[in-house]
DOTORDO-944736 format. One line per 8 residues: number of its first residue (from 0); their letters; for each residue x negated, y, z negated of C-alpha. Coordinates in pm, 1 decimal. Layout:
BEGIN
NUM = A = X/Y/Z ~ ...
//
This chain:
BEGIN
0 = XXXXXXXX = 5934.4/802.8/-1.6 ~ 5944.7/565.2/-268.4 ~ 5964.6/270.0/-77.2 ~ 5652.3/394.7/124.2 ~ 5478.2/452.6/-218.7 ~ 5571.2/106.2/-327.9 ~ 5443.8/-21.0/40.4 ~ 5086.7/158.5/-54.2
8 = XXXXXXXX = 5058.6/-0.2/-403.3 ~ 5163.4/-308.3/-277.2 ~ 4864.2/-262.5/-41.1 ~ 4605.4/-221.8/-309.4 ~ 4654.6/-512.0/-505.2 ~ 4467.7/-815.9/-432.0 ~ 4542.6/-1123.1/-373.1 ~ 4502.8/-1400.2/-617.0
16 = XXXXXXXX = 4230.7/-1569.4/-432.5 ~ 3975.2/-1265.4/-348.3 ~ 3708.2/-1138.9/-530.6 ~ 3306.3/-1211.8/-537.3 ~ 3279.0/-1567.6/-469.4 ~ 2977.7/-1682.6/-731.9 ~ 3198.0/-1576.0/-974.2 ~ 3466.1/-1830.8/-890.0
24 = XXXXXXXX = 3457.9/-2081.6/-1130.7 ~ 3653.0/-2309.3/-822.0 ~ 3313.2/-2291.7/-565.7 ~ 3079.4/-2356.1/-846.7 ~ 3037.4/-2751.9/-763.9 ~ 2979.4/-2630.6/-339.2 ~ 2769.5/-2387.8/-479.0 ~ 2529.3/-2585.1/-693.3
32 = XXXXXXXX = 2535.2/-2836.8/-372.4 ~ 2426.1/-2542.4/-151.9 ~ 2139.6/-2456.3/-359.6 ~ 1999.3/-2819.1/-398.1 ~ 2031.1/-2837.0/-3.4 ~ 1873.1/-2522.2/-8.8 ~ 1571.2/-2602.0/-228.8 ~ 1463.5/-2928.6/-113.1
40 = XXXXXXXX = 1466.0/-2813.6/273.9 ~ 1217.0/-2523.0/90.0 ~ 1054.8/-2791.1/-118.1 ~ 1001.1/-3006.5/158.4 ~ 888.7/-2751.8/404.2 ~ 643.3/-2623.3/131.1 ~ 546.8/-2973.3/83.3 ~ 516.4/-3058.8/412.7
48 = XXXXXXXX = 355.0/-2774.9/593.8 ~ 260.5/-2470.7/419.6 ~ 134.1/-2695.0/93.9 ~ -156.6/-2799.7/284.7 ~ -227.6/-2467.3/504.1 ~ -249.9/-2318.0/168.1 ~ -455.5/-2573.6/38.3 ~ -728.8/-2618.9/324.3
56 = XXXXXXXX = -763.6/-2239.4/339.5 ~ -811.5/-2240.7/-74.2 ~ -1076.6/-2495.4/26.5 ~ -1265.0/-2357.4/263.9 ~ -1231.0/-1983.6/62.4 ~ -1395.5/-2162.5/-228.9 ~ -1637.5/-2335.6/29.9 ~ -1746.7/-1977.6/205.4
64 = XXXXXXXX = -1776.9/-1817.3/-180.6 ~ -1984.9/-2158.4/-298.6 ~ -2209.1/-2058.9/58.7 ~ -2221.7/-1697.0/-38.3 ~ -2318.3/-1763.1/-392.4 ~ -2594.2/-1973.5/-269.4 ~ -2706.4/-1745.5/-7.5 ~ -2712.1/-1466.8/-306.1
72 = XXXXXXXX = -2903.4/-1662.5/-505.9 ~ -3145.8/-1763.3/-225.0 ~ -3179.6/-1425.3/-162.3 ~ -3234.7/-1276.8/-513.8 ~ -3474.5/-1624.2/-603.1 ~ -3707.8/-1438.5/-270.6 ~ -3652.6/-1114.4/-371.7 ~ -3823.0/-1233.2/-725.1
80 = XXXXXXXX = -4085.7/-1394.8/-552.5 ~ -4137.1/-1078.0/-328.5 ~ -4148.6/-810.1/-653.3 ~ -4416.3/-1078.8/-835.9 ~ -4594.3/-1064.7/-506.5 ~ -4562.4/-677.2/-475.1 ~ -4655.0/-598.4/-802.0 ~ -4966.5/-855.0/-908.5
88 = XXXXXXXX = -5164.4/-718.2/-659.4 ~ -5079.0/-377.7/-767.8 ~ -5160.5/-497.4/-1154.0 ~ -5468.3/-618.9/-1029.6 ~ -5578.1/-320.4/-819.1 ~ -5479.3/-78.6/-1143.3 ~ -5694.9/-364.4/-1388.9 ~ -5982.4/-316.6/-1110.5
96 = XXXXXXXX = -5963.4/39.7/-1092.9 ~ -5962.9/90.4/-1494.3 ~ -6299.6/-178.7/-1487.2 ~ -6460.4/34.9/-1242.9 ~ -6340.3/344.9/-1460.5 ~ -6476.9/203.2/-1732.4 ~ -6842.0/115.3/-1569.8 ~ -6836.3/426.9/-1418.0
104 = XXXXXXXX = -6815.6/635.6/-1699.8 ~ -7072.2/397.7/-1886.9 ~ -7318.5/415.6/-1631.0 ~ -7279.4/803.7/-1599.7 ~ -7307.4/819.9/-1983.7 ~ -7608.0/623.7/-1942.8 ~ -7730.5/834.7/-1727.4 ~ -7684.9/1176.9/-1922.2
112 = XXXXXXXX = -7890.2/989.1/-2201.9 ~ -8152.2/914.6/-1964.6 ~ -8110.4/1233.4/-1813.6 ~ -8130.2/1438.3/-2197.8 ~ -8423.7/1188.1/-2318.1 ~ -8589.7/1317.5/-2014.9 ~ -8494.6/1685.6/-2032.9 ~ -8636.4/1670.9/-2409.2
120 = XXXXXXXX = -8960.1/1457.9/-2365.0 ~ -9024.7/1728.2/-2093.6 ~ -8930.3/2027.8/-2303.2 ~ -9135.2/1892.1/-2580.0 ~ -9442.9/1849.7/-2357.6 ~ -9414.3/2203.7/-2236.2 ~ -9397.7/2309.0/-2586.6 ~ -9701.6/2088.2/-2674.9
128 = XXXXXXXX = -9934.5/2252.4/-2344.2 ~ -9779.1/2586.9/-2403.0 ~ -9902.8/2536.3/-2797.7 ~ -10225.4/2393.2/-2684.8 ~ -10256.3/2707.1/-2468.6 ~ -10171.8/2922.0/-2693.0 ~ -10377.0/2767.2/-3005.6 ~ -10710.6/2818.1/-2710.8
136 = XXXXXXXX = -10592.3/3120.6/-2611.8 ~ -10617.8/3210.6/-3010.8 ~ -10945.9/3063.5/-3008.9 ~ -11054.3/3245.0/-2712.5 ~ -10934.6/3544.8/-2800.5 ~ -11068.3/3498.9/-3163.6 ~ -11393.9/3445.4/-3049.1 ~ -11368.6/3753.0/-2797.5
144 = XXXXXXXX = -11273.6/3991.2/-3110.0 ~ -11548.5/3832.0/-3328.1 ~ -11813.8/3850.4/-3024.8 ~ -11641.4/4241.6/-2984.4 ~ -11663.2/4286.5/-3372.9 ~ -12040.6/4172.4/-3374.7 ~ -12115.2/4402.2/-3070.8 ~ -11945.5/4673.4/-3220.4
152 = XXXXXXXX = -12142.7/4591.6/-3584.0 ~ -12464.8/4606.7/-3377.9 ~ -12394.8/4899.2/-3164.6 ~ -12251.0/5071.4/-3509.7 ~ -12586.0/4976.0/-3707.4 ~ -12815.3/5088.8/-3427.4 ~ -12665.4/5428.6/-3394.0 ~ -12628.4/5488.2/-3803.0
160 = XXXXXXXX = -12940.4/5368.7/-3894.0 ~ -13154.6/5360.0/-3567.1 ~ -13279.7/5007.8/-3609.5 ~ -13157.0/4710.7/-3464.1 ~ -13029.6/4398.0/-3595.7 ~ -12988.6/4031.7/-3490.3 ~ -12679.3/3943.5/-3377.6 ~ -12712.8/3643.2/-3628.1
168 = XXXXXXXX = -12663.9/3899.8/-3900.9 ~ -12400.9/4095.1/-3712.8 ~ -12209.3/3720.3/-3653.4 ~ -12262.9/3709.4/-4056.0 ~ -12123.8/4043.5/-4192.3 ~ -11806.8/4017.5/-3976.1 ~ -11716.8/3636.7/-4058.9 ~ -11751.2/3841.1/-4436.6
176 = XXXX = -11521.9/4067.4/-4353.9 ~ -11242.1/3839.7/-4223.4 ~ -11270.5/3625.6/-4485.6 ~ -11202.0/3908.0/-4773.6
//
C-alpha cells in the first residue's frame, strides 16, 4: 500500500518543464516575436483596409450632418421669414383696428355733443315758447280778471247805489286796488 501511495504522489508532482507558459521566463524572446507578428498583421490590416472604411464613412457622417445642419438652418431662416410674414399683417390689422377704434369712438363722441347741443338748444326753446306762453297767458288772464274785476265793480256799484258808472272809472278803482 505504500508503494501504491508513493505511485499516487509521484503522480501529482509536475514535471520541471510544465506550468503557464507566459510565465516562462525561457518563451519570453518567441513570445515578444509572436506579438510583433501579431500587431503589425493588425496594424497593417487596420492600415490597409478598415483605416479607410472608417475614414470615408467619418466623412461622409460629417458630410450628411454638414447637409442636415444646412437644411435646419434653411428651414428655421423660412420659418423666420414665415412668422414675420404671419405676424405683420396681423400687427397691422390690430394697428388698423385700434385707428378705426379710435375714429369711431371720436366720431360717436362727436356725435353725442352734437346730439346734447341739440337736445339743449331744443329744450331751451321749449322753455322760451312755453315762458312766452305762459307770460301771455298771464297777460290774458290778467286782463280777463281786471275786465271781470271792472264788471264786477260796475255790476257792484249799480246794485249798491243804483247809478251807473263808466267803465273808465271802474278800470280806475281796480288798477287802485291792485296796486295797494
Amino acid at each position: 500500500m505504500t508503494a501504491e501511495a508513493a505511485a499516487t504522489t509521484a503522480g501529482t508532482e509536475q514535471p520541471s518543464g510544465a506550468g503557464f507558459p507566459p510565465f516562462k521566463t525561457e518563451s519570453f524572446p518567441s513570445q515578444i516575436f509572436w506579438l510583433v507578428v501579431t500587431m503589425t498583421f493588425l496594424f497593417v490590416v487596420l492600415w490597409r483596409y478598415a483605416g479607410p472604411r472608417i475614414r470615408a464613412t467619418l466623412t461622409e457622417r460629417r458630410a450628411l450632418v454638414q447637409q442636415e445642419l444646412a437644411a435646419a438652418q434653411e428651414n428655421r431662416r423660412k420659418a423666420e421669414q414665415a412668422t414675420v410674414a404671419y405676424e405683420t399683417p396681423l400687427f397691422e390689422a390690430r394697428e388698423r383696428a385700434k385707428r378705426l377704434n379710435t375714429q369711431v369712438r371720436e366720431q360717436a363722441a362727436e356725435e353725442a355733443r352734437k346730439a346734447e347741443a341739440e337736445a339743449e338748444a331744443s329744450a331751451e326753446r321749449a322753455t322760451r315758447e312755453a315762458e312766452e306762453r305762459l307770460a301771455r297767458v298771464r297777460s290774458e288772464a290778467k286782463t280777463h280778471i281786471a275786465n271781470a274785476a271792472r264788471d264786477a265793480a260796475m255790476e257792484i256799484v249799480e246794485r249798491l247805489t243804483g247809478e251807473r258808472i263808466s267803465e273808465a272809472e271802474a278800470a280806475a278803482a281796480v288798477r287802485s286796488l291792485q296796486g295797494a
